[in-house]
C-alpha positions in Angstrom: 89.1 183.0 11.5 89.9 179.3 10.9 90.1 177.1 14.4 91.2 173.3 15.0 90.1 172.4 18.4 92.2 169.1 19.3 91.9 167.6 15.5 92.7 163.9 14.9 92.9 162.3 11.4 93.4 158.8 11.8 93.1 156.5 8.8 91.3 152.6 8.0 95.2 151.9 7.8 95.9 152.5 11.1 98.2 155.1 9.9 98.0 158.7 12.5 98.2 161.7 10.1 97.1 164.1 12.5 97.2 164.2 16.5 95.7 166.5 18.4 96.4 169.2 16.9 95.0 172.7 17.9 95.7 175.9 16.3 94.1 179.1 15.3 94.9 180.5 12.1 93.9 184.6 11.9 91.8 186.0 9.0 93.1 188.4 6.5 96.8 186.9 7.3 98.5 183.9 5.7 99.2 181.0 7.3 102.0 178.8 6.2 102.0 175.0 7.2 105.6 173.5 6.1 107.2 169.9 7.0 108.8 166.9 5.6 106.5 165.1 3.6 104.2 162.9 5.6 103.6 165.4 8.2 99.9 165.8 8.2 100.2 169.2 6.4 97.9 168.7 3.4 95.7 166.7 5.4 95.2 169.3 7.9 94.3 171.8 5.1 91.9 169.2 3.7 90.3 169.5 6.5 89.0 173.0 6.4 87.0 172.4 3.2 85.8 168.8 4.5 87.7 166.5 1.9 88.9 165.0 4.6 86.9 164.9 7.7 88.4 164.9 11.3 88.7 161.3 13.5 87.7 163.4 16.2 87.9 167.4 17.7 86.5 170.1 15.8 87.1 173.0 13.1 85.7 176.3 12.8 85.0 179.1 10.7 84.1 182.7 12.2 82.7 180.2 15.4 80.8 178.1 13.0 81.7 174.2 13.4 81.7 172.9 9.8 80.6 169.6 10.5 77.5 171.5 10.5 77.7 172.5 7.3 76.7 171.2 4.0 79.7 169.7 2.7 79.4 170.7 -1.1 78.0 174.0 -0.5 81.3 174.7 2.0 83.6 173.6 -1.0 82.1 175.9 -3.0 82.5 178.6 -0.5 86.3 178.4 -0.7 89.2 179.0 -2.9 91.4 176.1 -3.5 94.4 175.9 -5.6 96.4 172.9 -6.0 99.6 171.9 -7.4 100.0 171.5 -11.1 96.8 173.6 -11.2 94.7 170.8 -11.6 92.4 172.4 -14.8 90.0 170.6 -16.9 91.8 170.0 -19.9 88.7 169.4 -22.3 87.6 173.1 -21.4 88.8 176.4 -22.0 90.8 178.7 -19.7 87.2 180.9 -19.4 85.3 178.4 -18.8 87.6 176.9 -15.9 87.6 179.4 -14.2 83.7 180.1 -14.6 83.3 176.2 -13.1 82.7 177.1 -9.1 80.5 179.8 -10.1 77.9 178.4 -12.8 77.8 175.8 -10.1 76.6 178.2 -8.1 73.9 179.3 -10.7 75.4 182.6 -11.6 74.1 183.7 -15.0 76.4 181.9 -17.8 77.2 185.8 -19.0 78.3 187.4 -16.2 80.3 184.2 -14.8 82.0 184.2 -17.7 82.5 188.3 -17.8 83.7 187.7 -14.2 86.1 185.3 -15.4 87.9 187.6 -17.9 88.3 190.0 -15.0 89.8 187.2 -13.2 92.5 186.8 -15.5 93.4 190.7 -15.6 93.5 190.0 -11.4 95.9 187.6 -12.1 98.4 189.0 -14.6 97.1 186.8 -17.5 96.3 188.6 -20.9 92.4 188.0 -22.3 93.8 186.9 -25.8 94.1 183.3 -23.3 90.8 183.0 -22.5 89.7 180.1 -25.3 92.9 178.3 -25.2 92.9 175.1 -23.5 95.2 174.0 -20.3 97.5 172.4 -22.9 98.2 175.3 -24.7 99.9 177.3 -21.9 102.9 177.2 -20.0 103.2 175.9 -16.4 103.2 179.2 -15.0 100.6 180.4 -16.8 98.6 177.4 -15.9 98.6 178.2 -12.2 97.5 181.7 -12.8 94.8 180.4 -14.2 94.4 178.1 -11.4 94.2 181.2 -8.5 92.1 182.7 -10.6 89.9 180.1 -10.7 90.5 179.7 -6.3 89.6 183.5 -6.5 86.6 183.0 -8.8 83.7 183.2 -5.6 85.3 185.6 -4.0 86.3 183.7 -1.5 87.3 184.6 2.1 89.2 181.9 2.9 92.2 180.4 -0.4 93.4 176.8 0.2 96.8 176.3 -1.5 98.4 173.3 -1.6 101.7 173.5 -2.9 100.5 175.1 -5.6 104.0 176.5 -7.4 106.0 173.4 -6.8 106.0 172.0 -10.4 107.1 175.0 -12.1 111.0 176.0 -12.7 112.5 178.5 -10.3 112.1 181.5 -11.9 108.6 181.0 -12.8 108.1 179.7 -8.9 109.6 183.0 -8.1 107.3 185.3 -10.0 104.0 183.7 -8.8 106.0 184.1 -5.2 106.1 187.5 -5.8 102.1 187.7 -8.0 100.7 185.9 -4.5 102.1 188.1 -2.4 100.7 190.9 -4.5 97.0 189.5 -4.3 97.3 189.0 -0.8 97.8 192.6 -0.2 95.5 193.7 -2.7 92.5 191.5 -1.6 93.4 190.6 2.1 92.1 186.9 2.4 93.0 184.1 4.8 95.1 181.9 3.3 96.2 178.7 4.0 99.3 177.5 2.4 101.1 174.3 2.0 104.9 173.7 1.2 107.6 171.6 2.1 110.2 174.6 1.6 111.2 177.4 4.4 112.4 179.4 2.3 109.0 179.6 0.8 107.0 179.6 4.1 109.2 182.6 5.3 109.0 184.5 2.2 105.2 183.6 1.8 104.1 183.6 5.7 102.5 186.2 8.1 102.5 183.3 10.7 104.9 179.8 9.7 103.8 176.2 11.4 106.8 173.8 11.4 105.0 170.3 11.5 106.9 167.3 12.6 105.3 163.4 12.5 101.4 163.7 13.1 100.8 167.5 12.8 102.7 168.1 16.1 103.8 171.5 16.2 107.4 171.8 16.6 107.1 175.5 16.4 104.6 178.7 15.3 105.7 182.4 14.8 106.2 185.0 12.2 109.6 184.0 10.2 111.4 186.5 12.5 110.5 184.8 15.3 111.5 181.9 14.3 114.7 182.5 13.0 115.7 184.4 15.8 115.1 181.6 18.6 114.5 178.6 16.7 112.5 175.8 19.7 114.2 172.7 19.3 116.8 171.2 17.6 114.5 170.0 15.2 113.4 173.3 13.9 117.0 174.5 14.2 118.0 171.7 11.7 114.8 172.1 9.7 115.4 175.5 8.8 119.1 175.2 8.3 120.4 177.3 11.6 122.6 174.0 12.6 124.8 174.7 9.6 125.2 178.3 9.5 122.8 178.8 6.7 121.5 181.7 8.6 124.2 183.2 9.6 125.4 185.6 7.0 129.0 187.3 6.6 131.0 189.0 4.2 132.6 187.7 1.1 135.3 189.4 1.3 137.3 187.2 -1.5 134.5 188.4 -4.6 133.5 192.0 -5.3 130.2 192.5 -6.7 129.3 195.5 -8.7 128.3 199.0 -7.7 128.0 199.2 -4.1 126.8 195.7 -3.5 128.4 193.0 -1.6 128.4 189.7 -1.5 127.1 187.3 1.4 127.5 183.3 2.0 126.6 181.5 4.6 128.2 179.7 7.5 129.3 176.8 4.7 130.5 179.4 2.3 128.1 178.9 0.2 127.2 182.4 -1.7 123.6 183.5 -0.1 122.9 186.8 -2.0 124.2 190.1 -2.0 123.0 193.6 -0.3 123.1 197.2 -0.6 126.3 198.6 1.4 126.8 202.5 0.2 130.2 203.5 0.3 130.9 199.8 1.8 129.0 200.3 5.1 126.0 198.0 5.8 123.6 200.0 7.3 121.1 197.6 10.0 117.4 197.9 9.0 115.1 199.1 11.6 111.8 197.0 13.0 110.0 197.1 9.9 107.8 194.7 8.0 109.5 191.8 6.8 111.0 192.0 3.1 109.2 190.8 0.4 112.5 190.5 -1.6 113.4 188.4 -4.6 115.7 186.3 -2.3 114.7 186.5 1.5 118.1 184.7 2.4 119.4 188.2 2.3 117.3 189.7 3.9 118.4 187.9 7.8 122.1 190.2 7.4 122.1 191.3 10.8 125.2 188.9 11.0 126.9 190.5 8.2 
């Protein structure tokens, strides 16, 4: 369990990132913190593996306060995945992901055996293990960069918007690869974005940030959805313009039994099942881990 304890980040400029902010973030769960840019988000997650350190309050791990801790040896303690993957480009895609552990002073051989394992974890094949960063695709790229987050076995993954500088579809697949790990390997993980869509698809618990880290609202994306806080979240998420409020296309047919859904602008949203033309209403359930979550909030429809 991660816990801020009335955190402050205030910088030489002057400039507040982060006020007061207290929140405790479960283990074995994802956490998603999403805002505009300039919320404190990053910095916040920063925090946790002490490249940033705190103006004042206190952070915890399992009770521990890490100002307590080493701050090297607490780096290397926990996964962190950044955006555009952030990979040594003068070594190979084994050897990047054997850094954090030959750092460590585990045996060349086995950090290295490990690392090929890795890869397997992470959907990449072994023939791309002495290529360099610049031979592979973005996508592949940030594989190799989780792999590398994943490579101490971390309890704790920092992710800082790490699929933001890929294309959609490949965004979408390591969407879907994440969410796969997580429920393979159950860590805590704390992720940054600036999209809802991705913080609802991604999160167990969501944190909208406004201006200095203040927290305009927490909950599962259900929970959110359903009884957005403030008018800010309402228009952060898009609920002030009918985004989530589905209905019936009834001017396109799709094929099979599907139909079609837009939002409260018109706009086409996704389609869903509807055998026979009746759409059945799910039951409490998990939430969907579907390709495209917009469809999934049809209780409108």
């Amino acid at each position: 369990m991660i816990e801020f304890d009335s955190v402050s980040k205030q910088f030489p400029d002057g400039a507040l990132a982060v006020d007061d902010f207290s929140l405790v973030l479960p283990s074995r769960k994802t956490t998603v913190l999403v805002g505009s840019s300039g919320s404190g988000k990053t910095t916040l997650l920063r925090m946790i593996n002490r490249m940033v350190e705190p103006t004042s309050g206190t952070i915890s791990i399992d009770g521990v306060d890490i100002a307590t801790l080493e701050p090297v040896k607490l780096r290397r303690s926990i996964g962190y995945v950044m955006q555009n993957s952030g990979l040594l480009p003068h070594r190979k895609v084994i050897d990047n992901v054997a850094t954090v552990p030959l750092l460590r002073g585990v045996p060349k051989r086995k950090a290295r055996a490990d690392a090929l394992a890795l890869l397997d974890t992470v959907g990449l094949d072994r023939s791309l293990a002495d290529r360099y960063p610049s031979q592979l695709s973005g996508g592949q790229q940030q594989r190799v960069g989780v792999a590398r987050g994943l490579a101490v076995n971390p309890n704790i993954l920092l992710m800082d918007e790490p699929f933001g500088a890929v294309d959609p579809i490949v965004r979408a697949e390591l969407q879907q690869e994440l969410i796969r790990l997580q429920r393979e390997l159950g860590k805590t993980v704390v992720f940054v974005t600036h999209d809802i869509e991705e913080a609802f698809l991604l999160g167990d618990q969501v944190v909208i940030l406004e201006m200095g880290a203040r927290i305009a609202q927490i909950g599962s994306p259900q929970q959110i959805l359903a009884n957005p806080a403030s008018d800010f979240v309402a228009s952060f998420i898009g609920a002030d313009r009918g985004k989530r409020r589905l209905a019936v296309d009834t001017r396109v047919r799709a094929t099979g039994d599907d139909v079609v859904l837009v939002d409260g602008a018109g706009y086409v949203a996704g389609v869903i099942d509807a055998p026979g033309g009746v759409l059945a209403l799910a039951g409490p359930s998990p939430k969907s881990r579907s390709i495209s979550n917009k469809t999934d909030q049809a209780g409108d429809a």
